[in-house]
C-alpha positions in Angstrom: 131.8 66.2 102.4 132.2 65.3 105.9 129.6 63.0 108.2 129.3 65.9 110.1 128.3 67.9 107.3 125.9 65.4 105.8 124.5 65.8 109.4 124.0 69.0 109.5 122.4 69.2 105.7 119.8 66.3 106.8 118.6 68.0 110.1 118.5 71.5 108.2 116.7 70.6 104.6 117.1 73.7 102.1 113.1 73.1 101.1 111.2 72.0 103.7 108.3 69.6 102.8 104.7 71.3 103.3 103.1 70.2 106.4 99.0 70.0 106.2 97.3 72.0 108.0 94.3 70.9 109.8 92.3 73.9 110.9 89.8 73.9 113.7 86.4 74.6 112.8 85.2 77.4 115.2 81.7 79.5 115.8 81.2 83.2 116.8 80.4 86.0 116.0 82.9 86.6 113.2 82.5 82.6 112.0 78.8 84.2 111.2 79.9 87.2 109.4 82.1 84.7 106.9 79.7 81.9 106.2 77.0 85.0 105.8 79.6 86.5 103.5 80.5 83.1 101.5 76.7 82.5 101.0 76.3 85.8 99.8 79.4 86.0 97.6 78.3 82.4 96.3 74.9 83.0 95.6 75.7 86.3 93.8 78.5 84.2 91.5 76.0 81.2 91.1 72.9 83.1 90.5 73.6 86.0 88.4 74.3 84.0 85.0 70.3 82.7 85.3 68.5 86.2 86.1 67.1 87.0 82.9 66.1 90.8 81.8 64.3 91.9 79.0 64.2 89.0 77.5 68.2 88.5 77.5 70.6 87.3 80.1 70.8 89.6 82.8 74.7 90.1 82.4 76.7 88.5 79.3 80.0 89.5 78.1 79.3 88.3 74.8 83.0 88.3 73.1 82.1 87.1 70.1 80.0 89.8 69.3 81.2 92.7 71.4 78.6 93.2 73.0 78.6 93.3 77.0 75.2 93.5 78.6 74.4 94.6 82.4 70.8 94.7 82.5 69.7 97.4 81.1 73.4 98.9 79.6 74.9 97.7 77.2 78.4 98.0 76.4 81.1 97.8 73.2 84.7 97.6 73.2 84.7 101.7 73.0 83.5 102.2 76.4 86.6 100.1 77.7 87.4 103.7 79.7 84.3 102.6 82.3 86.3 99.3 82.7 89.7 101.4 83.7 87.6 103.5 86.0 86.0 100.5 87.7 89.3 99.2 87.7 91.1 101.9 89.2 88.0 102.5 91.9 88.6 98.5 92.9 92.1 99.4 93.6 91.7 102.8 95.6 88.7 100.8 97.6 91.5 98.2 98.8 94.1 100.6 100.0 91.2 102.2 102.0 89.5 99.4 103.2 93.3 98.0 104.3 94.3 101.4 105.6 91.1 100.8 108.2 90.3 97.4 108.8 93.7 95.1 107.4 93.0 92.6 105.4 89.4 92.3 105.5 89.1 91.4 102.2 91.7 88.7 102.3 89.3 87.5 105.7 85.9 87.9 104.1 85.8 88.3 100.5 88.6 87.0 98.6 88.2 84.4 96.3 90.8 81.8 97.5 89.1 82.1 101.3 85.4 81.9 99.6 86.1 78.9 97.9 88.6 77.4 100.4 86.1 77.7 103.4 83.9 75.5 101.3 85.8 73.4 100.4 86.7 72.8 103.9 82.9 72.3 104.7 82.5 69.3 102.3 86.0 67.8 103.8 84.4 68.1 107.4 81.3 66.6 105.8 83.2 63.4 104.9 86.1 63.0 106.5 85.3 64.4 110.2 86.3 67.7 112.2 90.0 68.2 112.7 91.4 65.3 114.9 89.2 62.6 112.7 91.0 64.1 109.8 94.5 64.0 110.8 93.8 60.2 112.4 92.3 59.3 109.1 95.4 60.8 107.2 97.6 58.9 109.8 96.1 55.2 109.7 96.7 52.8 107.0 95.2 52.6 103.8 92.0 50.4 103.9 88.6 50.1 101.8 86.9 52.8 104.2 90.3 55.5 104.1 89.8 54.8 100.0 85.7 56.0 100.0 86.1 58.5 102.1 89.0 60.0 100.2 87.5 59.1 96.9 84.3 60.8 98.0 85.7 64.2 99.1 87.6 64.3 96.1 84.7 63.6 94.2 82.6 65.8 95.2 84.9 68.5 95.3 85.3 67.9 91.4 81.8 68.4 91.2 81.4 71.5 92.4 84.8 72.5 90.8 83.0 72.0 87.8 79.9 73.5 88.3 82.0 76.3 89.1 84.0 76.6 85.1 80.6 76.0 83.7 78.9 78.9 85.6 82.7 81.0 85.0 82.1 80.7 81.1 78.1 81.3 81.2 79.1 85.0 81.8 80.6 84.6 78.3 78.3 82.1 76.7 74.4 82.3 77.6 74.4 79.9 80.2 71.2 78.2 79.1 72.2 77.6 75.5 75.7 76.1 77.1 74.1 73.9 79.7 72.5 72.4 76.6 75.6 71.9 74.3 77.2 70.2 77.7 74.0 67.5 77.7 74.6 67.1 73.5 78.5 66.8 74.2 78.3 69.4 71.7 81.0 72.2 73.6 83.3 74.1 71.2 86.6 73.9 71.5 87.4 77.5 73.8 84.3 76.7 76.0 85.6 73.1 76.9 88.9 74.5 77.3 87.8 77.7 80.0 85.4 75.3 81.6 87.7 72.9 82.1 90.7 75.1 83.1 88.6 77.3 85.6 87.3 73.9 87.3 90.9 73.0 87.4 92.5 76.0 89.1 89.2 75.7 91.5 90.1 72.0 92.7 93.5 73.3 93.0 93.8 76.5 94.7 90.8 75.3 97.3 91.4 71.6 97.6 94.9 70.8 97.8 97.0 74.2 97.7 94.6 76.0 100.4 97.4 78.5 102.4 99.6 78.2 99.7 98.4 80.4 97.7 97.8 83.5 100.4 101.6 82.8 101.6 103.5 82.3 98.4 101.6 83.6 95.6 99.1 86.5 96.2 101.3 89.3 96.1 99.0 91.4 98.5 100.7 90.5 101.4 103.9 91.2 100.9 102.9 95.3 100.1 100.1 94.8 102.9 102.4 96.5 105.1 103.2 99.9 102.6 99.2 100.8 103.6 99.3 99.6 107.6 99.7 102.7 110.4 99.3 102.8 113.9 95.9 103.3 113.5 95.1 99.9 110.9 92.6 98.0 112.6 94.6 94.2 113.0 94.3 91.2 114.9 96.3 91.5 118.0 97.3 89.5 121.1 96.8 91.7 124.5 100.4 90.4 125.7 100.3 92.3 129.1 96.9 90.4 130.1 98.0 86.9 128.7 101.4 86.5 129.7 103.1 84.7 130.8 100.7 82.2 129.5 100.8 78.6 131.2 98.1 75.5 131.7 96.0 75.5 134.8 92.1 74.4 134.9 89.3 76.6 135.7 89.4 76.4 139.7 93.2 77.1 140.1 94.2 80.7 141.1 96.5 81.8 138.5 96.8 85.1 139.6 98.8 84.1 142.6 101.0 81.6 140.5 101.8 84.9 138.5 100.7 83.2 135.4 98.4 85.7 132.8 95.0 84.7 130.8 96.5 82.6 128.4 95.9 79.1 129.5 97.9 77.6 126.0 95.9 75.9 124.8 97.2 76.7 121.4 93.2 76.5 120.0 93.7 80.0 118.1 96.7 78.2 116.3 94.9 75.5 115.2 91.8 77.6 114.3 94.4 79.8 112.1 93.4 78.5 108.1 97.4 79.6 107.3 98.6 77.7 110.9 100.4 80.9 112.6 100.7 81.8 116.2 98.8 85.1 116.6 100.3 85.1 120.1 104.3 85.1 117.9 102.7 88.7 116.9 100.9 90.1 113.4 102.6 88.4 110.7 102.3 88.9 106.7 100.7 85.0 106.9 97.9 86.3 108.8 94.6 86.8 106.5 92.3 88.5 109.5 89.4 85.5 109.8 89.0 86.1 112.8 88.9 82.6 113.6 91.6 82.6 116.3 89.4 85.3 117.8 86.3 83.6 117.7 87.9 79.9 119.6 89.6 82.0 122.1 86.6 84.1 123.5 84.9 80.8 123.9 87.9 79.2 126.0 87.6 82.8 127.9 83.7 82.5 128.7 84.5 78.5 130.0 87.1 80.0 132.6 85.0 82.8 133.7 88.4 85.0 132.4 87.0 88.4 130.1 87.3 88.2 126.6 89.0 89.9 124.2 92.4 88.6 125.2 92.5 88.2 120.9 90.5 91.2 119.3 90.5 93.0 116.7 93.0 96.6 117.5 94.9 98.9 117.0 98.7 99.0 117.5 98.1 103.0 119.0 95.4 100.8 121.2 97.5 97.9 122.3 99.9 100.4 123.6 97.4 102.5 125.3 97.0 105.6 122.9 94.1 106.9 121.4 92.8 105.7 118.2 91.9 107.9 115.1 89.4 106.7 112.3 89.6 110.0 109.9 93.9 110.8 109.2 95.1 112.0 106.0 95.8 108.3 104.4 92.2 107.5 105.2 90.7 110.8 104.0 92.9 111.3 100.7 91.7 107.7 99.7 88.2 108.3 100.6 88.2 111.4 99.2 89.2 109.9 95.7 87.2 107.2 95.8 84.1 109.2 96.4 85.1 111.4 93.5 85.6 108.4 91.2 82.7 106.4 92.2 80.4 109.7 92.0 82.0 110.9 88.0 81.4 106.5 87.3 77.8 106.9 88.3 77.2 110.8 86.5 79.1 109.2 83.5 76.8 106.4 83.0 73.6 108.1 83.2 74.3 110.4 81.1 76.2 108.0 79.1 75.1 108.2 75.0 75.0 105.3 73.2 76.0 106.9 69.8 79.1 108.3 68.4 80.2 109.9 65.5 83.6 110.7 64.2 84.4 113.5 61.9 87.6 113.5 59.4 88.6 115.9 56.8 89.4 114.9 53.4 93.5 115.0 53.9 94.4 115.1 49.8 92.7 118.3 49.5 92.2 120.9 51.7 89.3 122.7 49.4 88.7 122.3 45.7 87.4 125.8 43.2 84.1 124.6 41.4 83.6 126.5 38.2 80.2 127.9 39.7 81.8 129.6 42.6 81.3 127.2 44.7 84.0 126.0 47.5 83.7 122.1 47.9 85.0 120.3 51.5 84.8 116.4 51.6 84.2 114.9 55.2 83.9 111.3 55.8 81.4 110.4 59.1 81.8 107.3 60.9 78.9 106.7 63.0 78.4 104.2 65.7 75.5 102.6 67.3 76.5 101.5 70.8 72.5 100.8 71.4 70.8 97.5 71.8 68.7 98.2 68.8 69.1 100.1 65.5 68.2 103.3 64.6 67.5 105.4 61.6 69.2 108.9 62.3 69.0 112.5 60.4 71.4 114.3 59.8 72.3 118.4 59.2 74.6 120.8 58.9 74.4 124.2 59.9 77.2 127.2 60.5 77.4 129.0 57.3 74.7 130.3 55.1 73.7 128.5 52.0 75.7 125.7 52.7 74.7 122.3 50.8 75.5 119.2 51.8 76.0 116.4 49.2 76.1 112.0 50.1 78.6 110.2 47.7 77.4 107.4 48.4 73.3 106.6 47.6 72.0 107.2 51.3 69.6 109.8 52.4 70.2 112.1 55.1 66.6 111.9 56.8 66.9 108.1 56.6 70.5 107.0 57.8 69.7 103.4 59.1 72.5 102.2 61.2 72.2 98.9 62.9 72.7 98.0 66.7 76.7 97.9 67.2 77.6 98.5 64.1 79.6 101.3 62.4 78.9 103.5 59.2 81.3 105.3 57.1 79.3 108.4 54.9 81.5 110.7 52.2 80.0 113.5 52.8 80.2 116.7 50.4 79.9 120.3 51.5 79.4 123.6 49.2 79.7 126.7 50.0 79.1 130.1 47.6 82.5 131.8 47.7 80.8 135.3 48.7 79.9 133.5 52.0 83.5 132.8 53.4 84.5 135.4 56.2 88.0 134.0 56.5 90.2 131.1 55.5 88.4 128.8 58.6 85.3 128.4 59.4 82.9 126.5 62.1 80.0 124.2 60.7 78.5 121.9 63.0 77.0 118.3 62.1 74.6 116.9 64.3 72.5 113.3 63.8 68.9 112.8 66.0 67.8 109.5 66.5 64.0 109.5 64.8 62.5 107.2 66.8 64.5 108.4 70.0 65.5 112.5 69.7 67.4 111.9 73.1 70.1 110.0 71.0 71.3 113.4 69.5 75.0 114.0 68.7 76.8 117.1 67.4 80.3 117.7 66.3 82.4 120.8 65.2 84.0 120.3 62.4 86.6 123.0 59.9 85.6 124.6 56.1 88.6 125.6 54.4 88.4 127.8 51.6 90.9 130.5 50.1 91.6 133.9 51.9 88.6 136.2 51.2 89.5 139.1 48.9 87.8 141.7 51.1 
């Protein structure tokens, strides 16, 4: 390889080394609506685990014993289909929330830009604003560079930690866990999601920060696939701001021909992912609003209007009207107010018992010497309540039927215990004289006797030879 080459290869590196980015902090309007958001989001994550109801844990996805309880619900691994709904409504509420707004949830709500704007806080705490940090980062290493870097990090482990425990106390009751933490007594799993969600905090909001919206959340690369003309984005007003150029507040910059953008480059180093808003939207750009927020304040100092950065829409920037309802927007929120509306019917009316009927395969009917046509059934019956129940159960859909137990259980007095599942052989006879054809309807239905709303009925076939008549 020639000198020349080497050359070139050295002054064009194939990976580039990650350059920190020291974001601004900034205050506004829209700095207000994220820290309100981040407190909200955080005290909802912190605080839920502790609320107690009914004498339980407010919400616990107990694994162990498949169970899952939201306050007054609770839930088994059959009603998984509420879980696809939910899922499928969290999905629909994205593209629609994008279609309008962007990426206000990447802005507001995420995870990765909760965390990450607290972690900043605690780094601003200990370390300084921006320019402090990137002189402490730049001066030699010394007993007071060492405490202040061993403090941040500390405390950010801290809080990283707090953070698995409270992850696995929607698992594990949090109070009996915070005890087995004091008595070093943590089972193995525990230890191991406490530890690994405290991990993955430290990382993802301490050291890989912008990382992770630029390289490994996939949601900005299809961002784009749910964007129109009529997306609400961050945007630069080119026309008014350019060309951009220094001056101070006195000068007239209207006769230099120069526009509102005095470049001072603050919205680029208020941006979290270090982009230049003025370059144009980019995928990089999570919509913080924090490039809005600095440059309105440099706008108010100059006497200039602000609003050279706002939130707009492309049809906007380019002098066209606007339009909130379109078909995107109206097919999604037409969807998701079907889904969310079915979600809500089904879990009020939601029953918390189920029962299962199954023929006897082997034999479709058996000839008793008596006249009497036999059917076998087996009934598997499941108590999705909190509590047990003792249930009743009866047949009906064909006169003089009997109905026989094989096992030693007595139809007025079926006990079945909360979450668990009972299998009855069930025998039913039927005089031959009482067949009107080959198949025939009977119903079986089981009342709860200490709660007649828990009542269940299900169809089930009698088989029996062709009638002679």
């Amino acid at each position: 390889m020639s000198q020349q080459q080497n050359k070139i290869d050295q002054s064009n590196p194939l990976y580039e080394k990650n350059q920190k980015i020291y974001s601004r902090e900034v205050h506004g309007l829209f700095a207000l609506w994220r820290v309100t958001g981040v407190i909200i989001l955080l005290g909802i994550y912190y605080g839920t685990p502790w609320l107690r109801w009914q004498g339980q844990q407010a919400i616990l996805l107990d694994l162990p014993e498949r169970k899952f309880h939201i306050f007054a619900l609770t839930f088994w691994p059959q009603d998984f289909f509420y879980l696809a709904i939910l899922l499928i409504i969290a999905a629909l509420a994205l593209f629609f929330f994008t279609t309008l707004a962007g990426r206000l949830w990447c802005g507001y709500a995420c995870p990765q830009t909760v965390w990450t704007e607290v972690f900043l806080v605690m780094e601003r705490w200990i370390e300084g604003n921006r320019m402090k940090q990137m002189k402490l980062d730049q001066s030699a290493f010394n007993i007071e560079k060492f405490l202040k870097k061993f403090s941040k990090h500390f405390v950010w482990i801290i809080f990283s930690a707090y953070t698995g425990f409270t992850f696995v106390g929607y698992f594990t009751p949090i109070t009996g866990l915070a005890e087995k933490i004091i008595q070093l007594s943590l089972g193995p799993w525990e230890t191991f999601w406490v530890v690994f969600y405290s991990f993955a905090t430290y990382g993802n909001a301490g050291w890989m920060r912008e990382q992770v919206c630029l390289h490994m959340c996939p949601y900005a690369r299809f961002q784009s696939a749910m964007f129109d003309k009529d997306t609400l984005v961050i945007a630069y007003d080119e026309t008014r701001g350019e060309p951009r150029g220094s001056r101070n507040k006195k000068t007239d910059y209207q006769d230099k021909g120069l526009g509102d953008c005095i470049n001072c480059t603050l919205c680029v180093q208020a941006c979290p992912t270090g982009i230049d808003i003025r370059d144009g939207l980019q995928y990089q750009c999570i919509a913080c609003a924090a490039c809005i927020d600095v440059c309105d304040e440099v706008m108010v100092k100059m006497d200039y209007k602000p609003g050279l950065i706002k939130y707009t829409t492309e049809n906007a920037v380019h002098g066209k009207a606007s339009h909130f309802f379109r078909p995107k927007t109206v097919i999604y929120g037409a969807i998701l107010l079907v889904l969310l509306s079915g979600l809500v019917i089904a879990l009020f009316t939601r029953l918390p018992l189920e029962m299962d009927i199954m023929r006897d395969r082997n034999t479709l009917y058996r000839e008793l010497p008596d006249g009497l046509i036999e059917n076998v059934y087996v009934l598997k019956v499941l108590n999705m309540d909190s509590v047990p129940h003792e249930y009743k159960l009866t047949v009906s859909g064909i006169e003089n039927m009997k109905m026989k137990m094989k096992m030693k259980m007595n139809f007025d007095h079926m006990l079945v215990p909360s979450g668990e599942i009972v299998e009855m052989p069930i025998v039913l006879q039927v005089p031959r004289s009482r067949l009107v054809k080959r198949s025939n309807a009977v119903e079986f239905t089981l009342v709860a006797k200490d709660k007649p709303a828990l009542t269940v009925t299900e169809e089930a076939r009698f088989l029996g030879p062709i009638p002679t008549n």
